[in-house]
DSSP file (Angstrom, degrees, kcal/mol; ACC not computed):
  #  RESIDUE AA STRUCTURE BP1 BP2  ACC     N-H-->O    O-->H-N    N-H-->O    O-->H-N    TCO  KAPPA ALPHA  PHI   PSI    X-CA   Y-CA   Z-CA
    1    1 A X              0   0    0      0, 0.0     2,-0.3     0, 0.0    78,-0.1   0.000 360.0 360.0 360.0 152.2   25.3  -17.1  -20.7
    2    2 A X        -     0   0    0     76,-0.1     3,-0.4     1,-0.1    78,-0.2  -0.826 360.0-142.7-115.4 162.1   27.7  -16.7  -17.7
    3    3 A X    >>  +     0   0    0     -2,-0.3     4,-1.3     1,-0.2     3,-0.6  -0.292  64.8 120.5-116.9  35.6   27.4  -19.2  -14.7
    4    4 A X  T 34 S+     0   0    0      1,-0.2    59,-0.3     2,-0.1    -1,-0.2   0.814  93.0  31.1 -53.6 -36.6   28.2  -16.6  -12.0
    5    5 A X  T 34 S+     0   0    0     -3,-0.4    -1,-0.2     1,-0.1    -2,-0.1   0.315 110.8  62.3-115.1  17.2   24.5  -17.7  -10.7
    6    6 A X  T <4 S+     0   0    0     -3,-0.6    -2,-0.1     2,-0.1    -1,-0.1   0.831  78.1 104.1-100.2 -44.5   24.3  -21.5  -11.8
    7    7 A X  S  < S-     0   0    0     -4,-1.3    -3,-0.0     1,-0.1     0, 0.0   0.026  77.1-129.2 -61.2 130.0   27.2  -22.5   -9.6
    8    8 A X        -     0   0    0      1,-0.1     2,-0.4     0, 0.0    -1,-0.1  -0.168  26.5-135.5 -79.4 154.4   26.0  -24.2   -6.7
    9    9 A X        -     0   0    0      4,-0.0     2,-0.1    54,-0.0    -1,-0.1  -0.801  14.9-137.3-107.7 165.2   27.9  -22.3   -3.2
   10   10 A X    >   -     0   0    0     -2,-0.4     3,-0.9     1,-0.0     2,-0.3  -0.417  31.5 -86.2-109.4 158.8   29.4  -24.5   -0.3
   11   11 A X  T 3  S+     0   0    0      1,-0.2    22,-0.2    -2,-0.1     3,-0.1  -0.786 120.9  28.8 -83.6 150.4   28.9  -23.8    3.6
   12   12 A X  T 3  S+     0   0    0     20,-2.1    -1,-0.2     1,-0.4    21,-0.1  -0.045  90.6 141.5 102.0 -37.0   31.6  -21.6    4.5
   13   13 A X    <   -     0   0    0     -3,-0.9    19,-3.8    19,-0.2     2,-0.7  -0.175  54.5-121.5 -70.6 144.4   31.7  -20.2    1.3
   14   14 A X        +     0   0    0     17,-0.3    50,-1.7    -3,-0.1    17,-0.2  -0.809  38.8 169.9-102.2  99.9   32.4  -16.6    1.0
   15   15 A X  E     -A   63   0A   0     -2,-0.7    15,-1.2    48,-0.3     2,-0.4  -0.014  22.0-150.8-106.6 168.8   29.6  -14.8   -0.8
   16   16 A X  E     -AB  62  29A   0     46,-1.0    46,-2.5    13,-0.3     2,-0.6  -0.951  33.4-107.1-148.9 136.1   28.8  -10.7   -1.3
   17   17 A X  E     -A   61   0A   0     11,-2.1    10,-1.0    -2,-0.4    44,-0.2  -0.487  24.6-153.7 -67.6  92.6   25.0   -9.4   -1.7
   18   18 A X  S    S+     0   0    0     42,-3.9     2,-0.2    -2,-0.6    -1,-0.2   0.774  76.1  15.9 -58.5 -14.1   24.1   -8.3   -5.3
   19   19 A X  S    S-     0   0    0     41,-0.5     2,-0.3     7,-0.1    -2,-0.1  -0.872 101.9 -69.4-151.5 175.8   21.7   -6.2   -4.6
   20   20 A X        -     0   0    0     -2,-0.2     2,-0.3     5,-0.1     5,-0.2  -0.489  47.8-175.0 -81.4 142.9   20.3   -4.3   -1.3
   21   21 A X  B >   -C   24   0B   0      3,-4.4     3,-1.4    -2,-0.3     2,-0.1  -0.700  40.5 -70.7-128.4-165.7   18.8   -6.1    1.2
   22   22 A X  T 3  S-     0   0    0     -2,-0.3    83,-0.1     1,-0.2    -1,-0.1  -0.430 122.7  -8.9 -73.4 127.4   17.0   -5.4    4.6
   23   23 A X  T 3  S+     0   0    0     -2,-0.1     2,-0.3     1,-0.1    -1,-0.2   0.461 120.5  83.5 106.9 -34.6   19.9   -4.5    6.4
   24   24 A X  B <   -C   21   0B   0     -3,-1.4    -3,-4.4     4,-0.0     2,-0.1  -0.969  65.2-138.7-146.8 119.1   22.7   -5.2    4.3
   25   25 A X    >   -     0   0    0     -2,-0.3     3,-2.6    -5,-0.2    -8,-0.2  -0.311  38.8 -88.2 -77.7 134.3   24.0   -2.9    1.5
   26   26 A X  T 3  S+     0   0    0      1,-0.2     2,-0.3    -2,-0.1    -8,-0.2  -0.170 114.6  35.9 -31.0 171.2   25.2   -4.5   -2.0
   27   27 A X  T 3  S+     0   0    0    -10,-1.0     2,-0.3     1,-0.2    -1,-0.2   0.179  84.3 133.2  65.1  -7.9   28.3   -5.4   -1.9
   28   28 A X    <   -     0   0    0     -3,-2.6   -11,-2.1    -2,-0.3    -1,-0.2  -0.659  43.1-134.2 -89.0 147.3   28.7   -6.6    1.6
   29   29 A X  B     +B   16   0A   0     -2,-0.3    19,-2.1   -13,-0.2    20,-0.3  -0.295  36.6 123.8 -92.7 178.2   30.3   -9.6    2.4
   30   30 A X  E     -D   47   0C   0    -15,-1.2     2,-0.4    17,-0.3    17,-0.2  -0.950  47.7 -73.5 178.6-157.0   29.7  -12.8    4.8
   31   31 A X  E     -D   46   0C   0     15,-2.2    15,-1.4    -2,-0.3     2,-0.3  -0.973  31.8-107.2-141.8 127.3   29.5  -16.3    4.6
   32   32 A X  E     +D   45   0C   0    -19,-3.8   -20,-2.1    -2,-0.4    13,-0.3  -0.390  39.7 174.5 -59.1 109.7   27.3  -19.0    3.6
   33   33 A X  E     -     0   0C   0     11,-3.6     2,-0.2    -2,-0.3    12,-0.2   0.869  63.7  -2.1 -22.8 -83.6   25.7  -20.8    6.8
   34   34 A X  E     -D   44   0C   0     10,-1.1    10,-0.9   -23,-0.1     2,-0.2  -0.697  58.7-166.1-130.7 161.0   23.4  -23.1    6.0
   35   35 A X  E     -D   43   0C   0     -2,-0.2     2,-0.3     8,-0.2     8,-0.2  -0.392  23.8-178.1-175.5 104.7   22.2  -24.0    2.5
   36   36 A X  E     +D   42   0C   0      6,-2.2     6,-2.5    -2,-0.2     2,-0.1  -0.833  25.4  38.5-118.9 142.5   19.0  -26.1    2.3
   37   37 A X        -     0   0    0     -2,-0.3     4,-0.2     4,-0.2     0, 0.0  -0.414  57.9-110.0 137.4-166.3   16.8  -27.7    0.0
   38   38 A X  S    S+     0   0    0      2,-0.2     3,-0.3    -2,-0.1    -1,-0.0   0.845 106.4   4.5-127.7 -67.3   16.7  -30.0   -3.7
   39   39 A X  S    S+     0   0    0      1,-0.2     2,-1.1     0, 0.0    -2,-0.0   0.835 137.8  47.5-104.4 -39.9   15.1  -27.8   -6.8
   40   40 A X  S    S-     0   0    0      2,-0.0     2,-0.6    17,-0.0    -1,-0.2  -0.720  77.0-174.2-121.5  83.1   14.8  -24.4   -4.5
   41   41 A X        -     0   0    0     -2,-1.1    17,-0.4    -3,-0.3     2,-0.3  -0.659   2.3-165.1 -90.4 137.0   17.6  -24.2   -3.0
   42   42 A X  E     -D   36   0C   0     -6,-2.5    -6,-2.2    -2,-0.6     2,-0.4  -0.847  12.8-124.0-113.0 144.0   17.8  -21.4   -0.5
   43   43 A X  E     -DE  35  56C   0     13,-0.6    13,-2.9    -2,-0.3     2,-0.5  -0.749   9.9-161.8 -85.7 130.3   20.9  -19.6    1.4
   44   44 A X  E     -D   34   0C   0    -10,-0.9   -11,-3.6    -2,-0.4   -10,-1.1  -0.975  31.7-179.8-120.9  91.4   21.7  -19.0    5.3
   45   45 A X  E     -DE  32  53C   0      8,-0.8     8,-2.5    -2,-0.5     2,-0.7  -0.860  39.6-157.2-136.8 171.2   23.9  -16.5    5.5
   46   46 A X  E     -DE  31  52C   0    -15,-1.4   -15,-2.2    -2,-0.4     2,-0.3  -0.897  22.8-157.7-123.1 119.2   26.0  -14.4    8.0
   47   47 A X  E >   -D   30   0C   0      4,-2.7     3,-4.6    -2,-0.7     4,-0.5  -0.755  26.0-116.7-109.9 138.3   26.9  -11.0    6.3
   48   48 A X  T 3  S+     0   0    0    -19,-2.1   -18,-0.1    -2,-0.3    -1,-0.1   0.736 113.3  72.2 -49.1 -21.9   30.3   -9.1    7.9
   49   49 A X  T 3  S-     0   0    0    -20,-0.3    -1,-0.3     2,-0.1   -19,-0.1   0.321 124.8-104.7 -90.7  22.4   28.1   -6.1    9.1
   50   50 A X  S <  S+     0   0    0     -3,-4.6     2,-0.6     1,-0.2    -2,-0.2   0.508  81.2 134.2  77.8   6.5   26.7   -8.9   11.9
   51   51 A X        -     0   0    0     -4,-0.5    -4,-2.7   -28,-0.1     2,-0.5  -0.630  39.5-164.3 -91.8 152.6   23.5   -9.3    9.9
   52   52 A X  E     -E   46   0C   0     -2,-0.6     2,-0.3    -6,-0.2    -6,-0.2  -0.941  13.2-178.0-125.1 128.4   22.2  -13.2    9.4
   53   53 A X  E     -E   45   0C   0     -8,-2.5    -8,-0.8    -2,-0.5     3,-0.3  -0.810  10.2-157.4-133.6 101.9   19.6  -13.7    6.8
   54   54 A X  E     +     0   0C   0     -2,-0.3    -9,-0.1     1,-0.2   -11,-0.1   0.361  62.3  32.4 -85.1-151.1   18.1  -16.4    5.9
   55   55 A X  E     +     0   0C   0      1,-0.1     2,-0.6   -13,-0.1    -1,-0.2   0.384  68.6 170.1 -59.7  58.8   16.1  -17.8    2.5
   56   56 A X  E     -E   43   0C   0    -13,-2.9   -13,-0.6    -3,-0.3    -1,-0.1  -0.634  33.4-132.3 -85.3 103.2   18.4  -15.7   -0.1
   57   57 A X     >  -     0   0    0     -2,-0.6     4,-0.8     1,-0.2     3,-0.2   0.130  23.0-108.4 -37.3 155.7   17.7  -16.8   -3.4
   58   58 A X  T  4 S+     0   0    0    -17,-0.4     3,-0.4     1,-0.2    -1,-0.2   0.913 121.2  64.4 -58.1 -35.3   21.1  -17.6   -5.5
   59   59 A X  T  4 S+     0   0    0      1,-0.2    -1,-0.2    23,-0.1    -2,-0.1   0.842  96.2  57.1 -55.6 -41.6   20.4  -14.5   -7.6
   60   60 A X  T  4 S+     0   0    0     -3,-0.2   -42,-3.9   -42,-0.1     2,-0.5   0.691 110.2  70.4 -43.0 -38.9   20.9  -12.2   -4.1
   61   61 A X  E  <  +A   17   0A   0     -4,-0.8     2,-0.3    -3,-0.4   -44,-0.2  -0.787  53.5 165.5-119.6 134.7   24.2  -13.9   -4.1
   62   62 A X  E     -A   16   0A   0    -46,-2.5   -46,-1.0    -2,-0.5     5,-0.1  -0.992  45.0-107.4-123.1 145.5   27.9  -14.2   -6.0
   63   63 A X  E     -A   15   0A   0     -2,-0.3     4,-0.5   -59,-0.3   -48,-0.3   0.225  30.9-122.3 -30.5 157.5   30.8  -15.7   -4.7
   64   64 A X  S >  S+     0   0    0    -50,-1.7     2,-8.2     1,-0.2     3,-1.2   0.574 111.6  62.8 -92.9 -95.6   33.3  -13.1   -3.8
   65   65 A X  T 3  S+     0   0    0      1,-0.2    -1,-0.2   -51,-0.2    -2,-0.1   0.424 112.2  36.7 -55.1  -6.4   35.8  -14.5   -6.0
   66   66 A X  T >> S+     0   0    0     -2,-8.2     3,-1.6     1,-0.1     4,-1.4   0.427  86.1 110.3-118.3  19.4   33.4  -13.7   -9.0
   67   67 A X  H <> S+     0   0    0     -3,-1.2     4,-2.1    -4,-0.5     2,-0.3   0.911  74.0  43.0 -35.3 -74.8   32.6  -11.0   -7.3
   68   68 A X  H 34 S+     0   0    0      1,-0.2    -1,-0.4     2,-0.2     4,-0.1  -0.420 113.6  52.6 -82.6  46.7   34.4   -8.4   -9.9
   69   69 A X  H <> S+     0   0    0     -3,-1.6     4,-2.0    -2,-0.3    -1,-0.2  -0.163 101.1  57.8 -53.4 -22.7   33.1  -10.3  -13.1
   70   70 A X  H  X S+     0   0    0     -4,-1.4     4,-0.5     2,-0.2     5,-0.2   0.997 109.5  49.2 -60.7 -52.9   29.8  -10.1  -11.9
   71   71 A X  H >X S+     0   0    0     -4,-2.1     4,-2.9     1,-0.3     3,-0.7   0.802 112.8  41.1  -5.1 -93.2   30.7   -6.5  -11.9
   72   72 A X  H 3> S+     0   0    0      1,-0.3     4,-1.5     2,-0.2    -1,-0.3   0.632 113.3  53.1 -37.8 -39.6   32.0   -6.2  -15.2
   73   73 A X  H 3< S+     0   0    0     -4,-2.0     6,-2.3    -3,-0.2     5,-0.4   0.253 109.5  47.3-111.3  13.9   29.5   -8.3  -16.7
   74   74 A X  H X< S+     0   0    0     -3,-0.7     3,-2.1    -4,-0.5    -2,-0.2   0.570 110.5  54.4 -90.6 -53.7   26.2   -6.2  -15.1
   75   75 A X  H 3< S+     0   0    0     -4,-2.9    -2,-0.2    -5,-0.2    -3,-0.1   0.938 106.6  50.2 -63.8 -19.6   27.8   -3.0  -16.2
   76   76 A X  T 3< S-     0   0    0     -4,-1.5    -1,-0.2     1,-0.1    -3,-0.1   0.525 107.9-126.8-100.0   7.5   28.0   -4.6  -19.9
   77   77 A X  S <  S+     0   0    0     -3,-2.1    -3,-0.2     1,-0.1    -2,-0.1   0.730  72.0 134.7  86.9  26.2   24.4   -5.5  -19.5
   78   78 A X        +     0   0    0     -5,-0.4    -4,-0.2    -6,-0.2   -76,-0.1   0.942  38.4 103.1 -84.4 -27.2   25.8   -9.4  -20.5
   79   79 A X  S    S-     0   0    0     -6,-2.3     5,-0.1    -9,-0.2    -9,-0.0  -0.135  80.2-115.7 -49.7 130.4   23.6  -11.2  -17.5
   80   80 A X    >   -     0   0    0    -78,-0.2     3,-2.6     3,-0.1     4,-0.4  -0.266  31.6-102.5 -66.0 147.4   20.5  -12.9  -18.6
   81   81 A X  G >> S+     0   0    0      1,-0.3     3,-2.1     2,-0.2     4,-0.9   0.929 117.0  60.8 -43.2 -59.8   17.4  -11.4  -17.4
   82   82 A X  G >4 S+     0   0    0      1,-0.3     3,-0.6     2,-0.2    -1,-0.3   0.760  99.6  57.5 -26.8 -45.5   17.0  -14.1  -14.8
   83   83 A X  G <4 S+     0   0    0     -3,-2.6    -1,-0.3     1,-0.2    -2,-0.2   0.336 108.1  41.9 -78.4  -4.2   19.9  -13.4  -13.3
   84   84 A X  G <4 S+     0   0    0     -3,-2.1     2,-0.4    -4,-0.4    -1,-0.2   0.410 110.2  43.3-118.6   5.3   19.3  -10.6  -12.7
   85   85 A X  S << S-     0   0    0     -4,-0.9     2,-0.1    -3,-0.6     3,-0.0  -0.855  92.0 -83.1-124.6 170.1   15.3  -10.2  -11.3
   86   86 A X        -     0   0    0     -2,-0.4     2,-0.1     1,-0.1     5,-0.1  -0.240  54.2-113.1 -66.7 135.9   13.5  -12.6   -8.7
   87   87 A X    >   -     0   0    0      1,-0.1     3,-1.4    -2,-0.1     4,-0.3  -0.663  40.4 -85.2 -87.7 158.0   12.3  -15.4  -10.6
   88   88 A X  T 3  S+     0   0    0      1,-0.3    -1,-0.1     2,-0.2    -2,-0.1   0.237 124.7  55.9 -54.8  -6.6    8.5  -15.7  -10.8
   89   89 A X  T 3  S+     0   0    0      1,-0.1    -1,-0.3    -2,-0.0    -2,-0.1   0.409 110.4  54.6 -91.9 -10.0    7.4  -17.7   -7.5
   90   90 A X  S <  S+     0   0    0     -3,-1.4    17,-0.2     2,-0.1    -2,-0.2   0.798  84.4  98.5 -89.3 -15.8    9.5  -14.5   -5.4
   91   91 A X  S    S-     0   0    0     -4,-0.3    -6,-0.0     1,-0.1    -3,-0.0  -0.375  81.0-120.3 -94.1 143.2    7.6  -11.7   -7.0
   92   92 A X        -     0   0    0     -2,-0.1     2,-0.7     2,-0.1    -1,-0.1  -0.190  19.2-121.8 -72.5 161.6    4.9  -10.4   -4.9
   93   93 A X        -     0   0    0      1,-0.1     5,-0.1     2,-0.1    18,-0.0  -0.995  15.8-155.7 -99.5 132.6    0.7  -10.5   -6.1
   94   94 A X        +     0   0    0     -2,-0.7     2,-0.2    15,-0.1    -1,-0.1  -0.175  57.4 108.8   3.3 -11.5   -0.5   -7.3   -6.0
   95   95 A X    >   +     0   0    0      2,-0.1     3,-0.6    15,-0.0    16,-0.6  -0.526  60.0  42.7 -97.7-173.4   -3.8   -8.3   -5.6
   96   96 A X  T 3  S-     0   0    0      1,-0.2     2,-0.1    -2,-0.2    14,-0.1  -0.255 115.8 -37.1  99.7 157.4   -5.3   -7.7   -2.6
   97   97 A X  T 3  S-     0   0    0      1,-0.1    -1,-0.2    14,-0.0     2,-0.2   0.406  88.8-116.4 -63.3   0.9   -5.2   -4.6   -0.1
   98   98 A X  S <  S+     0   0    0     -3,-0.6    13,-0.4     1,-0.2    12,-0.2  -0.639  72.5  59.9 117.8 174.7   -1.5   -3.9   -0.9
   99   99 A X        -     0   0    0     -2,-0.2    11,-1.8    11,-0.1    -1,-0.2   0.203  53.2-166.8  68.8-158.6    1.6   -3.9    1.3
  100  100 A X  E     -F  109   0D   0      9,-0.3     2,-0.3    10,-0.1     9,-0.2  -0.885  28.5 -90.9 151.5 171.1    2.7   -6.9    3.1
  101  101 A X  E     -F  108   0D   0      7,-1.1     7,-1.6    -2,-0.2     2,-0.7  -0.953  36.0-133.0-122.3 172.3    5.1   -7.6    5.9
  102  102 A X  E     -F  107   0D   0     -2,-0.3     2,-0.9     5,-0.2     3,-0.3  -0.814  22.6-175.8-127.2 111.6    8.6   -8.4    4.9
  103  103 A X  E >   -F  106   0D   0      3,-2.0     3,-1.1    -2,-0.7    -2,-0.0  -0.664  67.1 -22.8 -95.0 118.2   10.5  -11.6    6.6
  104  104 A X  T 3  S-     0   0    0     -2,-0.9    -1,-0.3     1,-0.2     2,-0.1   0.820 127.7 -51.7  55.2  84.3   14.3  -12.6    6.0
  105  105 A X  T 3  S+     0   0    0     -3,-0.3     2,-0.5   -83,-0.1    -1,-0.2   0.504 118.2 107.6  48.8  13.4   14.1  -10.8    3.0
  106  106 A X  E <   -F  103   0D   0     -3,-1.1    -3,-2.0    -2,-0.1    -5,-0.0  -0.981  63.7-126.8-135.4 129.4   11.0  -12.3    1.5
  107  107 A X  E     -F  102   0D   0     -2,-0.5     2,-0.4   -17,-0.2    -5,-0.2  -0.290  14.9-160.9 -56.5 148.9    7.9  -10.6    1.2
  108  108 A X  E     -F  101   0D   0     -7,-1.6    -7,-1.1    -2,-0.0     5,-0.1  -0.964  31.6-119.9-116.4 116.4    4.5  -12.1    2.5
  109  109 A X  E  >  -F  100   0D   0     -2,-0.4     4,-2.4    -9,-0.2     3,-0.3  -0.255   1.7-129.6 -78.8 161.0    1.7  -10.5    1.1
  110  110 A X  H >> S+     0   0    0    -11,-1.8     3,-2.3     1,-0.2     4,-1.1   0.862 112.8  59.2 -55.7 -69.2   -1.0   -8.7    2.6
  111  111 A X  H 3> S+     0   0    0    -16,-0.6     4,-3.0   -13,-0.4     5,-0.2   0.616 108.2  47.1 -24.8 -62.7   -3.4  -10.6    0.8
  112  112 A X  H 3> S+     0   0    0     -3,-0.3     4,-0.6     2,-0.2    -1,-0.3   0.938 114.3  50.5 -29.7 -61.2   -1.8  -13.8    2.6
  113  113 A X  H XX>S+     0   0    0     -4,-2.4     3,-4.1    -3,-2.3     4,-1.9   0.997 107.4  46.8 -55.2 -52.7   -1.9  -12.1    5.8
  114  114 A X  H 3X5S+     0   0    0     -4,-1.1     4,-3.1     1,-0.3    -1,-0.2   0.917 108.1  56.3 -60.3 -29.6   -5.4  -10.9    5.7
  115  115 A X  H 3X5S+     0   0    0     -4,-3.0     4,-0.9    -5,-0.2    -1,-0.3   0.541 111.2  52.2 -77.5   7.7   -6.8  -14.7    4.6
  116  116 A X  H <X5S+     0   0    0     -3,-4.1     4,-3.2    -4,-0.6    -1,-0.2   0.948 107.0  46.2 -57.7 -67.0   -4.9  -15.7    7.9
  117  117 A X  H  X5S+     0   0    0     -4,-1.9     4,-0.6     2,-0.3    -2,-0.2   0.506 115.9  50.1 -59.8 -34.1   -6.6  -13.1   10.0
  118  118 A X  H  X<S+     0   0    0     -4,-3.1     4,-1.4    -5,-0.6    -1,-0.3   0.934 113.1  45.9 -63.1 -55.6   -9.9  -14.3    8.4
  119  119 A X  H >X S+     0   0    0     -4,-0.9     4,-3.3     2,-0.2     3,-0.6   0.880 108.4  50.4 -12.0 -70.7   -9.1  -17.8    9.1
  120  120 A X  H >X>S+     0   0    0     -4,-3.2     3,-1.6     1,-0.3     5,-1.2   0.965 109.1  55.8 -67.1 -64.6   -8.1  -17.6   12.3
  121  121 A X  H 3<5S+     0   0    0     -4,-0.6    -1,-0.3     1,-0.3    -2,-0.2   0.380 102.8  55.3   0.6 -40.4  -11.4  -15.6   13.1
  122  122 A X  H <<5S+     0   0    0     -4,-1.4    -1,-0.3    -3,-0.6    -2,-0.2   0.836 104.1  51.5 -75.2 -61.2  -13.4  -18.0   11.9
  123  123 A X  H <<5S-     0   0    0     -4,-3.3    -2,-0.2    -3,-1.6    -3,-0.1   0.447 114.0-110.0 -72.7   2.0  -11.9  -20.8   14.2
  124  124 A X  T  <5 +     0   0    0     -4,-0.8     2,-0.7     1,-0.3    -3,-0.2   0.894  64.2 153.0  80.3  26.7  -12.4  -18.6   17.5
  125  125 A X      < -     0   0    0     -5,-1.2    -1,-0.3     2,-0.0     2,-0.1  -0.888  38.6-135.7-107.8 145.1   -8.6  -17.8   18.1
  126  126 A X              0   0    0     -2,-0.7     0, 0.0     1,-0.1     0, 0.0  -0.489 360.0 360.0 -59.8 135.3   -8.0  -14.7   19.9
  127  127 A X              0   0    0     -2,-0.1    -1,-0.1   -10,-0.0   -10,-0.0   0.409 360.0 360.0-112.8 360.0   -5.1  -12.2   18.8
C-alpha cells in the first residue's frame, strides 16, 4: 500500500489538489496553512490560483514532491480504494429532499438544513 496519503503534511508544506475542487482545478498548487485536529485531521490551505480552502481531507491532498508518483501510481490503478474516495463520515445521505449547500468544500445536506429551518421555527426565530 503506498503512503502518499498516510504521511502527516507540515504548515508551509507545499501540497497540489488531487481531485477538482470548488474553485481549484486538480493539479493546482498552494500551501498548507493551518492543519488542525487529533484523529480527523483536517487541512487550511492557500492554493496559487488565490483560492483558500479550508477542512480538505488528506485524500484531496499530495505533497508536490509526490506529486508525480501519485500520478504514476493512479494511472496503474495501485492506490487503495481509500485513497482514493471520501471516507465514509464525508459522503453525503441522500435521504431527505436532495441537494444541499456546499461549504469549503464539504457538503451540508439538505436534510441538515431543513431540520435547522424546522428548529429554528419552532423556537420563534425570524429569517
Amino acid at each position: 500500500m503506498s503512503d502518499i496519503f498516510t504521511k502527516v503534511l507540515s504548515k508551509q508544506q507545499r501540497v497540489v489538489a488531487t481531485r477538482n475542487l470548488k474553485g481549484v482545478p486538480e493539479g493546482t498548487e498552494g500551501h498548507v496553512m493551518l492543519s488542525n485536529g487529533l484523529d480527523w485531521v483536517r487541512y487550511w490551505v492557500k492554493f496559487e490560483n488565490g483560492v483558500e480552502m479550508g477542512s480538505l481531507h488528506r485524500n484531496k491532498l499530495v505533497s508536490a514532491e509526490d506529486w508525480d508518483r501519485y500520478l504514476e501510481e493512479r494511472e496503474a490503478g495501485s492506490l487503495s480504494l481509500e485513497a482514493a474516495t471520501d471516507s465514509p463520515d464525508e459522503q453525503s445521505d441522500d435521504s431527505g429532499s436532495g441537494g444541499g449547500v456546499e461549504v469549503n468544500g464539504v457538503l451540508v445536506p439538505q436534510l441538515l438544513l431543513d431540520r435547522t429551518k424546522s428548529a429554528l421555527e419552532r423556537f420563534g426565530v425570524a429569517r
